[in-house]
N, C-alpha and C positions, 0 to 999 in steps of 0.2 A: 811559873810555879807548877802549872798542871805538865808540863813539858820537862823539869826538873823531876816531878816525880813519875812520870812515865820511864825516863832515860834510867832512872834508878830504881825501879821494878824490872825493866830488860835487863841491870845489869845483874842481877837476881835471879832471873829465869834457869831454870833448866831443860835442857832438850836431850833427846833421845831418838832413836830410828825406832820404826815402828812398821808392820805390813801393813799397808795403806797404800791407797792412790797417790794420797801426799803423805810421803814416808818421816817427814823431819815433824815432830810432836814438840812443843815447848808448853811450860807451866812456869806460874809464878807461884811458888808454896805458900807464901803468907797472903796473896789475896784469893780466894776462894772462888773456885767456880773458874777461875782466868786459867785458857788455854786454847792452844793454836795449832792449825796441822800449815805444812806445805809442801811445794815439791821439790824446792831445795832450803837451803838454812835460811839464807837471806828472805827468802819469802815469806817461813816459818815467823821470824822477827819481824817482820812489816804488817802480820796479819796478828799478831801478839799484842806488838804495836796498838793497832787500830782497838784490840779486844780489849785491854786494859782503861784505853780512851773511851770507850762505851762503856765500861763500867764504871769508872768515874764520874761520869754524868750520871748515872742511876742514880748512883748510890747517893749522890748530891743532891738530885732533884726527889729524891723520897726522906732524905735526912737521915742518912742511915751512916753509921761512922766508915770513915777508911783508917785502917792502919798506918802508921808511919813505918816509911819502906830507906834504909839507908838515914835515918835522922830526918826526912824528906817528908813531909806534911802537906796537904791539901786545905790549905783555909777555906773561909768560907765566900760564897758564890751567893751572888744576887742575879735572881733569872728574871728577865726584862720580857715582858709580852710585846712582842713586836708586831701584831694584828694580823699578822701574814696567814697566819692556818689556825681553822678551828680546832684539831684535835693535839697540838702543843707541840706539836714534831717545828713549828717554825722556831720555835724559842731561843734566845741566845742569850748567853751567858756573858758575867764579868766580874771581876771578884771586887769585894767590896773594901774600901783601906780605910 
């Protein structure tokens, strides 16, 4: 589900060359704030990738809505305290059916 709608926000993105160290820019326009540099395309999309995946988890662990991307929706997510770390960075998720 989170990996269906990841694939369907990259397929979404836009990129651009830009002067920069890492010249290749992507953005997703419907989700806000998601954007990526790198120094070539492929890199640019891997680090998009990863950006969209971190915000996912925000926006889930604060309850905050995500948009539906491509028909592509995020259910909802039960976060499991697994004792491993006090300040909630160990946390892991699974989605609830």
């Amino acid at each position: 589900m989170i990996l269906e709608y990841i694939n369907a926000a990259l397929e979404r993105a836009s990129y651009e060359i830009i002067e920069d160290d890492e010249p290749h820019y992507g953005e997703v326009p419907e989700l806000p704030g998601v954007f990526a540099t790198g120094r070539t395309l492929e890199e640019c999309r891997k680090n998009l990738a990863d950006v969209i995946d971190e915000w996912l988890i925000i926006r889930l662990r604060r309850g905050l809505p995500i948009p539906p991307i491509a028909g592509r929706t995020v259910g909802e997510i039960v976060w499991v305290d697994t004792g491993a770390g006090a300040e909630g960075s160990d946390l892991s998720h699974g989605t609830s059916g």
